[in-house]
SEVEX-204137 format. One record per residue: x, y, z of N, C-alpha, C in turn; residue in one letter. Coordinates in nm, 2 decimals, padded with zeros to 4 digits. Example, Ala and Ser with C-alpha at 12.3 -4.5 7.8 and 13.67 -1.06 7.14 Angstrom:
<recs>
{{01.32; -00.57; 00.78}; {01.23; -00.45; 00.78}; {01.32; -00.33; 00.78}; 'a'}
{{01.28; -00.22; 00.71}; {01.37; -00.11; 00.71}; {01.29; 00.00; 00.79}; 's'}
</recs>
This chain:
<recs>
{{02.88; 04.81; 01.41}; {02.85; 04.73; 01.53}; {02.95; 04.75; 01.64}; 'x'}
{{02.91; 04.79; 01.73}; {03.03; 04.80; 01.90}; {03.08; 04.70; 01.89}; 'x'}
{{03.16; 04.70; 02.02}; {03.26; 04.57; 01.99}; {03.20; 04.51; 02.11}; 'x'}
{{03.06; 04.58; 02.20}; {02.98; 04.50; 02.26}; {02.90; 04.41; 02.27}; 'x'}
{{02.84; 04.47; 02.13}; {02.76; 04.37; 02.08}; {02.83; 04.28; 01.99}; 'x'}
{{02.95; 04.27; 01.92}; {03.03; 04.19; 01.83}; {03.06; 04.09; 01.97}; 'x'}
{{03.10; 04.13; 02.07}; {03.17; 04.03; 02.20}; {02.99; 03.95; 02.18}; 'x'}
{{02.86; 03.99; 02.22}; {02.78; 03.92; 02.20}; {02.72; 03.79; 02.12}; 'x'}
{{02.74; 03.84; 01.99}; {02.69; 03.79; 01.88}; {02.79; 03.66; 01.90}; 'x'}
{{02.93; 03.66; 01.95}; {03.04; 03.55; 01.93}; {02.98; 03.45; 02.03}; 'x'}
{{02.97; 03.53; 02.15}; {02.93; 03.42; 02.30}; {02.82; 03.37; 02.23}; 'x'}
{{02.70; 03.40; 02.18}; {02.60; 03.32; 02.13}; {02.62; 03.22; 02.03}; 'x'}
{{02.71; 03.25; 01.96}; {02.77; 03.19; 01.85}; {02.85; 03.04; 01.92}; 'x'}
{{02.94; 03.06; 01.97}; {02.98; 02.94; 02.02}; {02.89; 02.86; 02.14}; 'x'}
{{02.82; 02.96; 02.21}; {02.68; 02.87; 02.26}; {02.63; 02.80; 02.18}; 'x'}
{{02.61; 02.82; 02.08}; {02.52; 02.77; 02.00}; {02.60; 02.61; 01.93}; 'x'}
{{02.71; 02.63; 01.91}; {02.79; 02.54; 01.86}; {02.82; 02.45; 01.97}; 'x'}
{{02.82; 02.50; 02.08}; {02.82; 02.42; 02.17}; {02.69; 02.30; 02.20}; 'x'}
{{02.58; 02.35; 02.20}; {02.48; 02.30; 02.19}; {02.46; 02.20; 02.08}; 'x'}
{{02.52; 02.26; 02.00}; {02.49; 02.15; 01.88}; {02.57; 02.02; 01.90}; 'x'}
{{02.72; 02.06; 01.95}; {02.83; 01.92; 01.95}; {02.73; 01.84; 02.06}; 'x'}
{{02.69; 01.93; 02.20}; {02.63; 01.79; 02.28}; {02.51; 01.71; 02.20}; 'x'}
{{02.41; 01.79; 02.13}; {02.30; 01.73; 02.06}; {02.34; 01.64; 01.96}; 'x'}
{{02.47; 01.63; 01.88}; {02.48; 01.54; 01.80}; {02.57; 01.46; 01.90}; 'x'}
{{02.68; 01.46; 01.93}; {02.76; 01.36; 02.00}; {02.75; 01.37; 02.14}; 'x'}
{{02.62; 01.38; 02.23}; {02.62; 01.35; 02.39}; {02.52; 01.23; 02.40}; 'x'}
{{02.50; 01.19; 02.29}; {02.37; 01.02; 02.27}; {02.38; 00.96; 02.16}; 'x'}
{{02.36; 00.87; 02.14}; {02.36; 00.78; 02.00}; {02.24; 00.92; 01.94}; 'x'}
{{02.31; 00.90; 01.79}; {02.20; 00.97; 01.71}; {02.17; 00.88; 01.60}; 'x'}
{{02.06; 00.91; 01.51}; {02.01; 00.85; 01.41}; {02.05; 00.91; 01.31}; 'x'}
{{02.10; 00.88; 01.18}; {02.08; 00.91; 01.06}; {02.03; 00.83; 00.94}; 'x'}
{{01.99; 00.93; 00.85}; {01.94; 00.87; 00.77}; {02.07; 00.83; 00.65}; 'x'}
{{02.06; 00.67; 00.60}; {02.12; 00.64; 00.54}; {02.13; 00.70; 00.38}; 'x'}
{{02.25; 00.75; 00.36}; {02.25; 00.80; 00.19}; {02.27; 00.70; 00.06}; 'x'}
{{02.37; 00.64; 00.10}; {02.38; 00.51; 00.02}; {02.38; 00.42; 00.11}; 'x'}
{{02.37; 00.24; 00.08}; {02.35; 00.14; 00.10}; {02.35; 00.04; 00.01}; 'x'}
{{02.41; -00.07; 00.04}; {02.44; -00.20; -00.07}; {02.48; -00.33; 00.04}; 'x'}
{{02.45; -00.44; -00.01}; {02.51; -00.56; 00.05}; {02.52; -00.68; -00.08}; 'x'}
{{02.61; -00.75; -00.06}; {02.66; -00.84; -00.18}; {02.67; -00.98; -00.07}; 'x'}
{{02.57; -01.05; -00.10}; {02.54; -01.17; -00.06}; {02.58; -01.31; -00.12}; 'x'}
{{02.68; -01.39; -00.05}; {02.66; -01.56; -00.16}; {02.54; -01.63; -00.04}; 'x'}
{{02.44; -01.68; -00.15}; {02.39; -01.82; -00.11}; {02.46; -01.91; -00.09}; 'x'}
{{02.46; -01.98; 00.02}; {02.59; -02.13; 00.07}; {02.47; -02.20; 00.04}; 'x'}
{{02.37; -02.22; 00.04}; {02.28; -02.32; 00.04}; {02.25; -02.38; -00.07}; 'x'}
{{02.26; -02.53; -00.12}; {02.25; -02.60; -00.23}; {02.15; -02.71; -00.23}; 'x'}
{{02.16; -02.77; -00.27}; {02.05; -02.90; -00.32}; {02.05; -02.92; -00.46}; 'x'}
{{02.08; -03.08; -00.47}; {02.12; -03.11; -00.63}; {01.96; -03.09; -00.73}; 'x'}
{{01.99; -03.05; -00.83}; {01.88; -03.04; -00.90}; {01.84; -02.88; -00.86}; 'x'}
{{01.86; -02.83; -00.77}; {01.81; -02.70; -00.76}; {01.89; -02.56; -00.81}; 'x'}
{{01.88; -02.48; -00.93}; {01.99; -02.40; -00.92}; {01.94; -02.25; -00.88}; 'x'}
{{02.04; -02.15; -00.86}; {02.03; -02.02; -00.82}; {02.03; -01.94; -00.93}; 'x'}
{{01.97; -01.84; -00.91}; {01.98; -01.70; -01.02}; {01.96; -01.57; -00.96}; 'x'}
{{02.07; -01.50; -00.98}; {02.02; -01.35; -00.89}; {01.94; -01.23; -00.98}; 'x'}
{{01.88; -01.19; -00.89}; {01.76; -01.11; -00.97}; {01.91; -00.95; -01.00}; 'x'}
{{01.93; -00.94; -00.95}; {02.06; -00.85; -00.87}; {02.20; -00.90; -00.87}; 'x'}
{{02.26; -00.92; -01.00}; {02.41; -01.00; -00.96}; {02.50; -00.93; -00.86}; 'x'}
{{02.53; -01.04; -00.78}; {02.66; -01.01; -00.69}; {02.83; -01.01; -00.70}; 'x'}
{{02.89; -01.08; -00.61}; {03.04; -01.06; -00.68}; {03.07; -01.18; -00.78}; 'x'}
{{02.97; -01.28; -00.77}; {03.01; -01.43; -00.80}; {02.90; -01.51; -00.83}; 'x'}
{{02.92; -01.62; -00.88}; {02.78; -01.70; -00.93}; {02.70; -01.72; -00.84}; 'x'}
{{02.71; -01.72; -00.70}; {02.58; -01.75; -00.61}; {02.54; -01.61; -00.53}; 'x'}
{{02.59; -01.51; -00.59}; {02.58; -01.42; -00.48}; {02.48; -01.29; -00.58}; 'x'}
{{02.39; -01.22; -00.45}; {02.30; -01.17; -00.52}; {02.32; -01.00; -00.44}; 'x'}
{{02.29; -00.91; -00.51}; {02.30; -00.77; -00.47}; {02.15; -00.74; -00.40}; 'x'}
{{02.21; -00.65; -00.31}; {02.08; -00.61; -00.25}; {02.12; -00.45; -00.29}; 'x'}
{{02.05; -00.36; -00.31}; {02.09; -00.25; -00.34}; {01.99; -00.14; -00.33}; 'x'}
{{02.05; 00.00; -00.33}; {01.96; 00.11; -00.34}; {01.90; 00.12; -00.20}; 'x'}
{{01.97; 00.09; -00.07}; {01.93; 00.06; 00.04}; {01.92; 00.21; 00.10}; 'x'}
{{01.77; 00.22; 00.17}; {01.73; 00.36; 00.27}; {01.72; 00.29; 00.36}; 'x'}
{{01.70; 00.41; 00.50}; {01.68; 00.33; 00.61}; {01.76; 00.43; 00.74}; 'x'}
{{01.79; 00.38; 00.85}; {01.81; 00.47; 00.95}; {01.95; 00.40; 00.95}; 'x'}
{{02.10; 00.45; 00.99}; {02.20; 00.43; 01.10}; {02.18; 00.49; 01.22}; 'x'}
{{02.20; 00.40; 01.35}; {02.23; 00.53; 01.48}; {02.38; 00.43; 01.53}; 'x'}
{{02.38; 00.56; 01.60}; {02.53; 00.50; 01.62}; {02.56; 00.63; 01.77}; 'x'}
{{02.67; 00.60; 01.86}; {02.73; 00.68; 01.94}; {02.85; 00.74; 01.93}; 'x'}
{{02.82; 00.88; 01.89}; {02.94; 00.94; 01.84}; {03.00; 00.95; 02.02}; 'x'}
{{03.01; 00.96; 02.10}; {03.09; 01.00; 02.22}; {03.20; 00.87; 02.25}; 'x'}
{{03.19; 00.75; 02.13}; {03.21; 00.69; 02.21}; {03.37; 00.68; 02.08}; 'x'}
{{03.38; 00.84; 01.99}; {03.49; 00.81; 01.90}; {03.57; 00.84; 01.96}; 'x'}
{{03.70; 00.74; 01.89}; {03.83; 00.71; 01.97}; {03.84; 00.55; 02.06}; 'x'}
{{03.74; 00.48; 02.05}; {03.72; 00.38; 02.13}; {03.65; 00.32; 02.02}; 'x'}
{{03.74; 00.23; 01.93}; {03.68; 00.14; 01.78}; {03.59; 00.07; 01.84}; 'x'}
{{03.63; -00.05; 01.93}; {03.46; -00.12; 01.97}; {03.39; -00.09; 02.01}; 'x'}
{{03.37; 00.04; 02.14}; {03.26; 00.02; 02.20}; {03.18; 00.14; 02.09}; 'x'}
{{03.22; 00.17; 01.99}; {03.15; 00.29; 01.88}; {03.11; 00.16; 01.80}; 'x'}
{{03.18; 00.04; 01.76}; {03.10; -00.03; 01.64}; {03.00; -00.09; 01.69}; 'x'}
{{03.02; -00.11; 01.86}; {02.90; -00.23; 01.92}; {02.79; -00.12; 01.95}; 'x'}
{{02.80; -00.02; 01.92}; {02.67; 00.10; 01.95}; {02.59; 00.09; 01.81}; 'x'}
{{02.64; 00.03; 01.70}; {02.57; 00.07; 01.57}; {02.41; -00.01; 01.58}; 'x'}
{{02.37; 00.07; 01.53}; {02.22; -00.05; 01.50}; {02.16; 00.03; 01.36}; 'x'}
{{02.11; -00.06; 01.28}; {02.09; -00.03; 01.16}; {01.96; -00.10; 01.12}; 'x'}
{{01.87; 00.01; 01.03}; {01.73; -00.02; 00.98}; {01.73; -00.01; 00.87}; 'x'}
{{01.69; -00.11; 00.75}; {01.69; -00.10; 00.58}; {01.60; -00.16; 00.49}; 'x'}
{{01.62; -00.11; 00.40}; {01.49; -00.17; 00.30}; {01.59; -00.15; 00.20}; 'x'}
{{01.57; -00.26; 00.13}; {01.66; -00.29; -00.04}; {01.61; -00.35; -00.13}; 'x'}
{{01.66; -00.34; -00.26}; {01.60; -00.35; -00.36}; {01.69; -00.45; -00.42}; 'x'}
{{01.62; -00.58; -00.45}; {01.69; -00.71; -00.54}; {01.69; -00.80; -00.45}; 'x'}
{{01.71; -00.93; -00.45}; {01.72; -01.08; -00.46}; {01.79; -01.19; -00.55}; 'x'}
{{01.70; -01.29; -00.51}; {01.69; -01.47; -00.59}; {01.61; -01.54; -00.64}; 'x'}
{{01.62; -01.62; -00.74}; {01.55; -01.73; -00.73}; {01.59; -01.86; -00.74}; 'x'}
{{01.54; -01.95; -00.64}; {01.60; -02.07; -00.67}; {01.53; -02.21; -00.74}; 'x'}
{{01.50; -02.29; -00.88}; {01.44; -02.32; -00.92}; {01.46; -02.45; -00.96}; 'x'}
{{01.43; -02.56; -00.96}; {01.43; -02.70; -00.98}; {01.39; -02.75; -01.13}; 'x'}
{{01.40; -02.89; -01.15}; {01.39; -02.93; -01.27}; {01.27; -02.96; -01.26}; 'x'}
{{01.13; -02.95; -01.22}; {01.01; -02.96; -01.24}; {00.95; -02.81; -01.27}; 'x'}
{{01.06; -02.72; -01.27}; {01.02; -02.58; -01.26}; {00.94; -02.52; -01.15}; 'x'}
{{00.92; -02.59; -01.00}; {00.89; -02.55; -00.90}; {01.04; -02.45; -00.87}; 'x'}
{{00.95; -02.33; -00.82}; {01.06; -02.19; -00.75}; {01.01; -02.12; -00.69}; 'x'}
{{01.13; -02.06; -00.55}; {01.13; -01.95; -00.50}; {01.19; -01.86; -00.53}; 'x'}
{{01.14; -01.76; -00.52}; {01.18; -01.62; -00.57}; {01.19; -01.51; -00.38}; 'x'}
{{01.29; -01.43; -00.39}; {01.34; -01.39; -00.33}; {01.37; -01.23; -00.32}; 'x'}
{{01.30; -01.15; -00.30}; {01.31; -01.00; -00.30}; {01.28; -00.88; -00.21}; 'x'}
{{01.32; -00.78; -00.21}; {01.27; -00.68; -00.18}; {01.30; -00.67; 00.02}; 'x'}
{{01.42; -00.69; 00.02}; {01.49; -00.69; 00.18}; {01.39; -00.60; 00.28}; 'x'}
{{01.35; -00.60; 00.41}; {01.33; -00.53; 00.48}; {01.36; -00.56; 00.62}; 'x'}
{{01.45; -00.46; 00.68}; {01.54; -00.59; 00.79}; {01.53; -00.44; 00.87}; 'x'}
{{01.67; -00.54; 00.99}; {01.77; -00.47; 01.09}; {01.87; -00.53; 01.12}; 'x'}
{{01.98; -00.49; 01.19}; {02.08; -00.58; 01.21}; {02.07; -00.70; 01.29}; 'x'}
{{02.00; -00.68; 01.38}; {01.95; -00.75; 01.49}; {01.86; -00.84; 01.50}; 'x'}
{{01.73; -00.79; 01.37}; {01.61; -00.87; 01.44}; {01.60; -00.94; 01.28}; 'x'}
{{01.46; -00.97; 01.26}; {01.43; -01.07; 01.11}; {01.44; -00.98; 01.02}; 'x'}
{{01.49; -01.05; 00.92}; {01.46; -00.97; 00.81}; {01.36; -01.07; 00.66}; 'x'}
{{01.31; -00.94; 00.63}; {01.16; -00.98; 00.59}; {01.18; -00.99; 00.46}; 'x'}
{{01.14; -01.06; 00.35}; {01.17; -01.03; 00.17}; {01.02; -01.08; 00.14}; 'x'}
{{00.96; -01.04; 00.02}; {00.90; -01.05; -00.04}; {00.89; -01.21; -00.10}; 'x'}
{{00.86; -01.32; -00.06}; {00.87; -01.43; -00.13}; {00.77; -01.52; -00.21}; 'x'}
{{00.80; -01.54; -00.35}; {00.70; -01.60; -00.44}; {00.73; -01.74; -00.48}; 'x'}
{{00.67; -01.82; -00.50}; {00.66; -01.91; -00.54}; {00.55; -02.00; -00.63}; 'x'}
{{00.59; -02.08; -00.67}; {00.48; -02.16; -00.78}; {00.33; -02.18; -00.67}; 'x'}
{{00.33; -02.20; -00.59}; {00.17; -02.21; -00.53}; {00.16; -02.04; -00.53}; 'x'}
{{00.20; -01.99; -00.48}; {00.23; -01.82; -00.42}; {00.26; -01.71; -00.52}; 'x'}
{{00.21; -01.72; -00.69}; {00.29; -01.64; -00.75}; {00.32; -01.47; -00.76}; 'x'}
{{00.20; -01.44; -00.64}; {00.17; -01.32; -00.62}; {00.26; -01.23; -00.49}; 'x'}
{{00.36; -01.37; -00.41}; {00.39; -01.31; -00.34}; {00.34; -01.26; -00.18}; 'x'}
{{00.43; -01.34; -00.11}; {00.38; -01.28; 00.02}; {00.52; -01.27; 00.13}; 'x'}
{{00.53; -01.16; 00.21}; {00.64; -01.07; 00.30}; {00.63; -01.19; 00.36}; 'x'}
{{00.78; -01.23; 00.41}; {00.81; -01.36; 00.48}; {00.95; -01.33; 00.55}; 'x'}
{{00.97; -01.38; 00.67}; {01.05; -01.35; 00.74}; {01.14; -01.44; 00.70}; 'x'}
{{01.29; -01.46; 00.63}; {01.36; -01.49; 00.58}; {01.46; -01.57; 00.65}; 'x'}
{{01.50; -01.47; 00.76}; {01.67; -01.50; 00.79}; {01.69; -01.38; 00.89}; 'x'}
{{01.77; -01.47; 01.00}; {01.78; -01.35; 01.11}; {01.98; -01.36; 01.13}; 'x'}
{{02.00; -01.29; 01.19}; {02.16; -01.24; 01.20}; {02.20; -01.26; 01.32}; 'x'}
{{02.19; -01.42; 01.42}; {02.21; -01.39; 01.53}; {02.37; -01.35; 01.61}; 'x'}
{{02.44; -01.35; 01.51}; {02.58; -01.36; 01.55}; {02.59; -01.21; 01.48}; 'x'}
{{02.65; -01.09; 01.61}; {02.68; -01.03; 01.56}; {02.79; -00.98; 01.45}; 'x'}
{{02.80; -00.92; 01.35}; {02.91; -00.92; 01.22}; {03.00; -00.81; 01.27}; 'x'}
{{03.12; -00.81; 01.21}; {03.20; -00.72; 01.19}; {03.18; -00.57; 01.17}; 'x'}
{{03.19; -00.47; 01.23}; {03.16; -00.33; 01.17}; {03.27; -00.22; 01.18}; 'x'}
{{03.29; -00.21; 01.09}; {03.37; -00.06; 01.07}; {03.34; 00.02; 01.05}; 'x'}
{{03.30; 00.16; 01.16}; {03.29; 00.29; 01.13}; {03.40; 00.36; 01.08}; 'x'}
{{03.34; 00.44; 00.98}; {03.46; 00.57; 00.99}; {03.39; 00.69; 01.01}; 'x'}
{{03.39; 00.75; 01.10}; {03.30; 00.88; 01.13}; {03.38; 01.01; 01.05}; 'x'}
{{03.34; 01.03; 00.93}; {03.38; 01.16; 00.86}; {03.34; 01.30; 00.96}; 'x'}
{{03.27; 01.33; 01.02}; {03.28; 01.42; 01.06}; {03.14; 01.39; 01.26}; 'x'}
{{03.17; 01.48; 01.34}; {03.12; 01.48; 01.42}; {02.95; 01.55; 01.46}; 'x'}
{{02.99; 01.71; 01.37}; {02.93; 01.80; 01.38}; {02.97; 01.88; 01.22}; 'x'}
{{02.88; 01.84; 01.18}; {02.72; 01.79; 01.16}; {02.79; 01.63; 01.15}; 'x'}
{{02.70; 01.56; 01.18}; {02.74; 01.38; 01.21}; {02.74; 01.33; 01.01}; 'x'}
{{02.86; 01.28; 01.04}; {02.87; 01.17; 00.89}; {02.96; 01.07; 00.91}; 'x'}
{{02.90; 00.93; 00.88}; {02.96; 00.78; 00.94}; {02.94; 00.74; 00.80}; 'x'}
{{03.02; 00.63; 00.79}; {03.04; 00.52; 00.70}; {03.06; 00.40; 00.73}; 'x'}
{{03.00; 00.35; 00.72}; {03.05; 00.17; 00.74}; {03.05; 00.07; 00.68}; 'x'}
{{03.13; -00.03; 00.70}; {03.17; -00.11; 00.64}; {03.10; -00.25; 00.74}; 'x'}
{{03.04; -00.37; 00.68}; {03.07; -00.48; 00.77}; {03.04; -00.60; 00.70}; 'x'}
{{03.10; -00.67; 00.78}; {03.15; -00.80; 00.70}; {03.12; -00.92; 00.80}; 'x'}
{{03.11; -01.04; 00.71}; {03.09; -01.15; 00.82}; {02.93; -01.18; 00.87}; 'x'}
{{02.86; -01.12; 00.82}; {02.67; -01.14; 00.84}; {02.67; -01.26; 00.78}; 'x'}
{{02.64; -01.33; 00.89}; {02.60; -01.46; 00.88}; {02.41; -01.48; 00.88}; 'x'}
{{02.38; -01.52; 00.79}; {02.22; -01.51; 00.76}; {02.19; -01.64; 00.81}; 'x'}
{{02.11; -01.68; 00.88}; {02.04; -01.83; 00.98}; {01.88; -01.80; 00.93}; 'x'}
{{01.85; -01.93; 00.87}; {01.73; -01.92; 00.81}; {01.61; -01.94; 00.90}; 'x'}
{{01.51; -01.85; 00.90}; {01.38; -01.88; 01.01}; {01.30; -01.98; 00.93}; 'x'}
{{01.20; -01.99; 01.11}; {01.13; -02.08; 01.01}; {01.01; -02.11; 00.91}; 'x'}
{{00.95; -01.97; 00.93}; {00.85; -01.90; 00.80}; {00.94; -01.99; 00.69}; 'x'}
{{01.03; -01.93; 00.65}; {01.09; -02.00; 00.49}; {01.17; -02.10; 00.48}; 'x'}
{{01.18; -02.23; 00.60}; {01.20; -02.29; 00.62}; {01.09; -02.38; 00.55}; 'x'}
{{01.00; -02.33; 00.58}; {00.86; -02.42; 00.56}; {00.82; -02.44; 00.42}; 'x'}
{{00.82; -02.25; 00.34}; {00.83; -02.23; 00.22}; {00.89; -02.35; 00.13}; 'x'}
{{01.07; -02.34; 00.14}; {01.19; -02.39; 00.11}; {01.11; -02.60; 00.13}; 'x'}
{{01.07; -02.62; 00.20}; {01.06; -02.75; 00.22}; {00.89; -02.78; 00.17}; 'x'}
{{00.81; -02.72; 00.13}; {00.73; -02.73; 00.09}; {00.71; -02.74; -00.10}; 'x'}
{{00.84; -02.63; -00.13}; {00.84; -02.61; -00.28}; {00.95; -02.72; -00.33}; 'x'}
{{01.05; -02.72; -00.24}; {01.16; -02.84; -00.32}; {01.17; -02.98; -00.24}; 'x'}
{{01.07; -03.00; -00.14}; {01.09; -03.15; -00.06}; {01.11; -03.17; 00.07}; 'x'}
{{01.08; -03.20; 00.16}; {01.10; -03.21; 00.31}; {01.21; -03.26; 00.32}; 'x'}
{{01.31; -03.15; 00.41}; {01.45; -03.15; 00.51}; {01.53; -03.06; 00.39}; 'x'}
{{01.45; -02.98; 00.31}; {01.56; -02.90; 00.18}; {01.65; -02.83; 00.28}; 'x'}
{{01.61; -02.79; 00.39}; {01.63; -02.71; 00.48}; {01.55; -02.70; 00.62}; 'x'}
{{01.64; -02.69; 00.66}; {01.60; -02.65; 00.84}; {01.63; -02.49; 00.92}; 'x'}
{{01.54; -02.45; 01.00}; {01.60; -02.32; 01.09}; {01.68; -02.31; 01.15}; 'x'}
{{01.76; -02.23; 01.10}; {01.89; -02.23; 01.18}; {02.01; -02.24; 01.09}; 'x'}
{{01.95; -02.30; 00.98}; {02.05; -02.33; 00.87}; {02.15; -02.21; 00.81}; 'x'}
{{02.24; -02.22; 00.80}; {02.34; -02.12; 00.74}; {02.30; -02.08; 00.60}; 'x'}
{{02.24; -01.99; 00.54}; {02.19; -01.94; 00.41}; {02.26; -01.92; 00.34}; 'x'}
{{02.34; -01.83; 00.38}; {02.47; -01.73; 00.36}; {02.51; -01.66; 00.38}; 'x'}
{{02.62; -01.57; 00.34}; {02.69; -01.47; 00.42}; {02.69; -01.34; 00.32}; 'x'}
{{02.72; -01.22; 00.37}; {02.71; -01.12; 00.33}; {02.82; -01.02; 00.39}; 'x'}
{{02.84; -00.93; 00.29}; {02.93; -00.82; 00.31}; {02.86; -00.64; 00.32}; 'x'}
{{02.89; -00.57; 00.34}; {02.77; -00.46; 00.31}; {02.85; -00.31; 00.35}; 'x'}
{{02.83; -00.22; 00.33}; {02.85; -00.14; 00.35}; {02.75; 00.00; 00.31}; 'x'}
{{02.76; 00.09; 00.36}; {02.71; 00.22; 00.40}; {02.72; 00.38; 00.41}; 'x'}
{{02.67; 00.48; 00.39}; {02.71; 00.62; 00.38}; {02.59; 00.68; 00.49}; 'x'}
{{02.60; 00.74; 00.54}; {02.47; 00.81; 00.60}; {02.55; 00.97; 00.62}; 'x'}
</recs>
């Protein structure tokens, strides 16, 4: 090969690389999440009613959500600048596990099958003694945003991790209604603090 066409083949070569760093880090990009998990406590009680996780967590009230897919996007331009890179994150997931919470007449809700965002409602699977078949119910929304820690492993090709902590879950009022229908009017209200979660991420 000449060394005119080797001088070629390079210019194209780092064109090409160049192209690629603006395509991955000149916009928020999406990825697809590789692993995914969150470890949840229920705060919410009521005498006579106890909890069981379908999915054990770190502790008696806390339940695993696990085996999570789903989208990360995030703004790589904005690394070197921790907040305004963790306030870019936005996150889409579906997970696998739950609750159930069951009383001394054997009236229960059951609790499964996550399908959320950070932002908006997230939806579970919920069964109950009238309902034993189950029906997708909007659970619990995250209005306060949580804590997030990226670590961006690499740029090009894009690999992020995260960590975040502090998800505060506020109960809607789809299963508000549920919740006060199965164990007694005022078990719960919207808005109510459910619980909290910790969670972390690979994409």
């Amino acid at each position: 090969m000449s060394p005119k066409t080797v001088a070629v083949a390079v210019a194209a070569l780092a064109g090409t690389l160049v192209l690629a760093h603006f395509a991955y880090a000149g916009a928020p990009v999406t990825l697809n999440m590789a692993t995914g998990s969150a470890d949840c406590t229920v705060l919410w009680t009521k005498d006579g009613v106890t909890f069981k996780p379908l999915t054990p967590g770190s502790n008696a009230t806390a339940f695993l959500d696990k085996d999570a897919t789903g989208t990360v996007t995030i703004d790589l331009t904005a690394v070197g600048n921790p907040v305004t890179l963790a306030n870019s994150v936005y996150i889409r997931t579906a997970a696998k596990g739950g609750f159930t919470l069951t009383d001394a007449a054997g009236h229960y809700v059951q609790v499964s099958n996550l399908e959320g965002s950070l932002s908006g409602d997230s939806t579970f699977v919920v069964q109950t003694s009238s309902d034993p078949a189950g029906t997708r119910t909007p659970v619990y929304n995250i209005p306060a945003r949580p804590q997030i820690s990226p670590d961006v492993q690499s740029v090009v090709p894009p690999r992020v991790d995260l960590a975040l902590s502090d998800i505060r879950m506020r109960v809607l009022p789809e299963f508000a209604n549920v919740m006060n229908a199965t164990f007694g009017d005022n078990s719960i209200q919207p808005g109510d603090l459910l619980g909290t979660c910790t969670a972390q991420t690979t994409s």
